[in-house]
C-alpha positions in Angstrom: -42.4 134.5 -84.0 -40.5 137.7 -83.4 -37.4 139.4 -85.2 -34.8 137.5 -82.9 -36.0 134.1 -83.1 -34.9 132.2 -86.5 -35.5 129.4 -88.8 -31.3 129.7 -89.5 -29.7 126.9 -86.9 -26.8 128.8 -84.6 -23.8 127.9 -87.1 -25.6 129.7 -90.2 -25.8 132.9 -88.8 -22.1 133.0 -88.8 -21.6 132.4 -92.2 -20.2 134.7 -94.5 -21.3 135.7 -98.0 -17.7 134.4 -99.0 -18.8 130.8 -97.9 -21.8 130.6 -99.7 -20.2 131.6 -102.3 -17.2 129.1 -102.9 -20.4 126.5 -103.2 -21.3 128.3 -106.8 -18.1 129.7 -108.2 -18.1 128.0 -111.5 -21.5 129.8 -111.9 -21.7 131.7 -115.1 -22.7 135.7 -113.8 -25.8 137.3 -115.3 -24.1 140.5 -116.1 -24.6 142.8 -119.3 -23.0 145.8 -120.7 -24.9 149.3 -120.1 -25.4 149.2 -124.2 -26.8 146.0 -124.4 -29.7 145.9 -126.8 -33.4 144.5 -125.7 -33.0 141.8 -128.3 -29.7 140.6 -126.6 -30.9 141.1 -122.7 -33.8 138.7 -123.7 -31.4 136.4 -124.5 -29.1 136.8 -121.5 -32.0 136.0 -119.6 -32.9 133.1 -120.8 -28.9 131.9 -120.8 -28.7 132.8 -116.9 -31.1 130.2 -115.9 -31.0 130.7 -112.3 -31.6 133.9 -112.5 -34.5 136.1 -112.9 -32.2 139.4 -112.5 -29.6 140.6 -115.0 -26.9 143.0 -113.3 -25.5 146.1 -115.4 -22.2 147.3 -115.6 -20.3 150.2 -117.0 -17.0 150.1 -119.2 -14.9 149.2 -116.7 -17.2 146.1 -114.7 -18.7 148.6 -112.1 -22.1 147.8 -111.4 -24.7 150.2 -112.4 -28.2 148.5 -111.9 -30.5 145.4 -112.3 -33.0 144.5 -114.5 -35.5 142.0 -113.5 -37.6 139.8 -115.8 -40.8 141.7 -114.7 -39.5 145.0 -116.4 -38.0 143.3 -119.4 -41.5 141.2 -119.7 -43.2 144.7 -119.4 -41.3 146.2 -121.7 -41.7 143.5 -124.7 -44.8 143.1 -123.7 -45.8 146.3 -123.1 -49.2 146.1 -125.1 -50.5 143.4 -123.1 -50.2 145.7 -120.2 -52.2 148.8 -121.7 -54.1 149.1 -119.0 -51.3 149.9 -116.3 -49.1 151.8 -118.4 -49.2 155.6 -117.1 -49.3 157.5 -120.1 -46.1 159.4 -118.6 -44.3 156.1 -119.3 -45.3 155.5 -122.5 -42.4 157.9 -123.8 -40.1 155.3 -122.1 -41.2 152.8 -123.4 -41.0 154.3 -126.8 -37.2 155.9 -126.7 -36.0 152.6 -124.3 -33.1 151.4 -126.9 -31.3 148.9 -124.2 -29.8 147.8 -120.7 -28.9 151.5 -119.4 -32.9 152.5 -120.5 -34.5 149.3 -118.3 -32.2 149.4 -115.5 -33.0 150.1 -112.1 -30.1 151.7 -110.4 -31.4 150.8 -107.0 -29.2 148.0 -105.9 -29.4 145.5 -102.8 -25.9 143.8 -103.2 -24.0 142.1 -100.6 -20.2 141.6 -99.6 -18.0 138.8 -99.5 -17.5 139.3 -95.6 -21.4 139.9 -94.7 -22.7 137.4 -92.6 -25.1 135.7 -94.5 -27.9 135.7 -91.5 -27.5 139.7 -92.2 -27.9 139.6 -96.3 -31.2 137.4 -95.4 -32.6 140.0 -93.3 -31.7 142.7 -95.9 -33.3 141.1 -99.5 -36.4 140.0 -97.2 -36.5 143.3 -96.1 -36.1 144.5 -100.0 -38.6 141.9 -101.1 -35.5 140.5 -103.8 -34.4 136.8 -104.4 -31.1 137.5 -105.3 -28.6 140.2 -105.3 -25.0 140.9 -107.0 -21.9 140.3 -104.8 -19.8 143.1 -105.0 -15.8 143.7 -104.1 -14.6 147.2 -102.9 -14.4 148.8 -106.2 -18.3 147.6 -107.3 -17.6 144.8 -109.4 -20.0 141.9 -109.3 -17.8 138.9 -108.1 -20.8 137.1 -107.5 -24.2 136.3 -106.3 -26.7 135.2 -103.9 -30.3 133.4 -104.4 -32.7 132.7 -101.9 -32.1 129.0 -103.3 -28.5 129.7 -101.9 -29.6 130.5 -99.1 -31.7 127.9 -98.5 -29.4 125.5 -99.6 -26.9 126.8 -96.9 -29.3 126.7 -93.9 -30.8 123.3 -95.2 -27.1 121.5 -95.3 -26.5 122.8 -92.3 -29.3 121.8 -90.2 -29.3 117.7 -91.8 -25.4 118.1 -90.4 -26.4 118.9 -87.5 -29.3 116.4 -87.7 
């Protein structure tokens, strides 16, 4: 199958992020403060239950970066994974006191007026599941799952049907 064909039927591809996201906007966000403590993102991730991803933000909402369950599980658990831990990250693993320390500040978000056929593209591309929806000044308004997604395409094609 090459890039240009697609599993999405015609309609889906002109779908925005905005659509997909009047679906889920009672959702509760999975956002936490840059101080959040490890104690307290554990928790938040086992509140947010469908997601695996817990987006960061400063002060003032702005997103800063995402933590995903893998680093937080290797950072509790960070004994079980002696093995793979380069002794250059052992000091930050040591000194890691919250949100701001685990954080990845590389960020595939999405806006409200993305198509949602290009969003697919991009977190396939990233290798993510789901990614913060951000408006113009970086605030998470939202997000997107691959469930979302699929949810989306799926409704779509039974209408169709």
């Amino acid at each position: 199958m090459n890039k240009d064909q697609s599993h999405t039927s015609p309609d889906s591809r002109n779908v925005l992020v905005r659509d997909l996201v009047r679906r889920h906007q009672s959702r509760n966000l999975p956002v936490v403060r840059r101080t959040t403590g490890i104690d307290d993102l554990v928790k938040a991730m086992e509140w947010f239950r469908h997601s695996r991803i817990l987006y960061v933000v400063d002060e003032d909402d702005m997103l800063l970066g995402v933590i995903s369950l893998k680093s937080l599980v290797r950072h509790v658990f960070h004994h079980s994974h002696d093995c793979e831990v380069h002794p250059r990250d052992l000091m930050r693993i040591l000194t890691t006191e919250g949100a701001e320390d685990l954080m990845s500040d590389f960020v595939c978000k999405a806006g409200m007026d993305e198509r949602i056929s290009h969003v697919l593209e991009r977190m396939i591309d990233k290798g993510v599941e789901e990614i913060p929806v951000v408006d113009e000044e970086m605030k998470v308004i939202s997000d997107v799952t691959m469930i979302d997604l699929l949810r989306a395409v799926t409704k779509e094609g039974r209408a169709e049907s």
